[in-house]
C-alpha positions as CSV (number, residue, x, y, z in Angstrom):
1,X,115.1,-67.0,5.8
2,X,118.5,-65.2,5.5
3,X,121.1,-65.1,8.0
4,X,123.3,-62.3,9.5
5,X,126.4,-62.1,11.5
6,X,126.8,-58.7,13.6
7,X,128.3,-58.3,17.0
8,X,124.6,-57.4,19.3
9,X,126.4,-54.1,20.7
10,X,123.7,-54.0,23.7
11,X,122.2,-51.0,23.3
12,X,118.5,-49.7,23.1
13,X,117.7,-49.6,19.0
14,X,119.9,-52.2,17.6
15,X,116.8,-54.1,17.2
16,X,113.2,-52.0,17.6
17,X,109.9,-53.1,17.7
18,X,109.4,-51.9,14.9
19,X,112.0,-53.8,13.2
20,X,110.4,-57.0,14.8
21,X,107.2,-56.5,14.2
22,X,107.9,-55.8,10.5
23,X,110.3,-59.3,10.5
24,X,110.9,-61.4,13.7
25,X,114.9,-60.9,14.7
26,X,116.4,-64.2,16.3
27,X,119.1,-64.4,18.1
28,X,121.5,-67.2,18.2
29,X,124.8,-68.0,19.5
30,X,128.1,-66.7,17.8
31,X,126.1,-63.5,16.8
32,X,124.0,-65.0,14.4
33,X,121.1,-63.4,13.7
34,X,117.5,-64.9,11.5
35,X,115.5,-62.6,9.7
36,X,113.3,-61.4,6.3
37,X,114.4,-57.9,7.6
38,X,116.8,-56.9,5.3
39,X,116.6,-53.0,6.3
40,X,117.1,-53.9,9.5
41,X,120.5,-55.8,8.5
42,X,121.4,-52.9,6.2
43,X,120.6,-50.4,8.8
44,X,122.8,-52.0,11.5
45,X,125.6,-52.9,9.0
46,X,125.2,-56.9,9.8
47,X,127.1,-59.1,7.1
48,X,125.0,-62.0,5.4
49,X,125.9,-65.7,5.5
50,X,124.5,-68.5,4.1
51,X,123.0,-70.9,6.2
52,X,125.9,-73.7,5.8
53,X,128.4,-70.7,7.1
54,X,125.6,-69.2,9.7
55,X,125.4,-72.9,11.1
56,X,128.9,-74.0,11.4
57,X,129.5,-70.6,13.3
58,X,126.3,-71.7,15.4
59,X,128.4,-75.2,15.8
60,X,131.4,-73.6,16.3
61,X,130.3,-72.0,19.4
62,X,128.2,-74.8,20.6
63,X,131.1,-77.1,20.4
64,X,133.5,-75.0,22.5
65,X,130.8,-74.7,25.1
66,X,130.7,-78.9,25.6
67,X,134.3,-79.1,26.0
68,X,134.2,-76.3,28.7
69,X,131.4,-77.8,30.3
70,X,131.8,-79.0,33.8
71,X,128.6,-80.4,35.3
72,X,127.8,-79.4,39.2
73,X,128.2,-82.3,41.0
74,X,125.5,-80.6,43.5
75,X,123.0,-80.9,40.5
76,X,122.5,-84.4,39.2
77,X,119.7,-83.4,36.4
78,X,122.2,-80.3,34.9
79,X,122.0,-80.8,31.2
80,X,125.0,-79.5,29.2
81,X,124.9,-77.5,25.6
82,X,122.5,-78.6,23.1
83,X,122.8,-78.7,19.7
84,X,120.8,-75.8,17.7
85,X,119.6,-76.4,14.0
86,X,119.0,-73.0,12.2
87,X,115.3,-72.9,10.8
């Protein structure tokens, strides 16, 4: 696996089906991005990591979610942020 950092601008062909079907394209918190797809990384000008500096953004912004997290009193089962481990 190789991981990329790139700001998802939203728009229609930033990630095709075509550029999914030839690698899958996950998306994780802190604009972390999992792929094979290298063209598709070099096409939308994403930056690689390694998977030590992918996950501690990953953390980063995991982290900052739990100490922001309020739970609704009205909803006794609400389960705050969970911890994701890049593949």
């Amino acid at each position: 696996m190789k991981y990329f950092v790139i700001a998802n601008p939203g728009v229609e062909g930033f990630i095709t089906h075509a550029d999914n079907a030839l690698a899958h394209i996950a998306e994780y918190p802190g604009n972390v991005f999992v792929t094979e797809n290298e063209a598709w990384a070099a096409r939308v000008g994403a930056v690689e990591k390694t998977k030590a500096e992918a996950q501690a953004i990953v953390d980063a912004i995991i982290d900052e979610a739990k100490a922001n997290f309020v739970p609704n009193e009205n909803e006794p089962n609400q389960v705050g942020p969970q911890d994701i481990v890049l593949p």
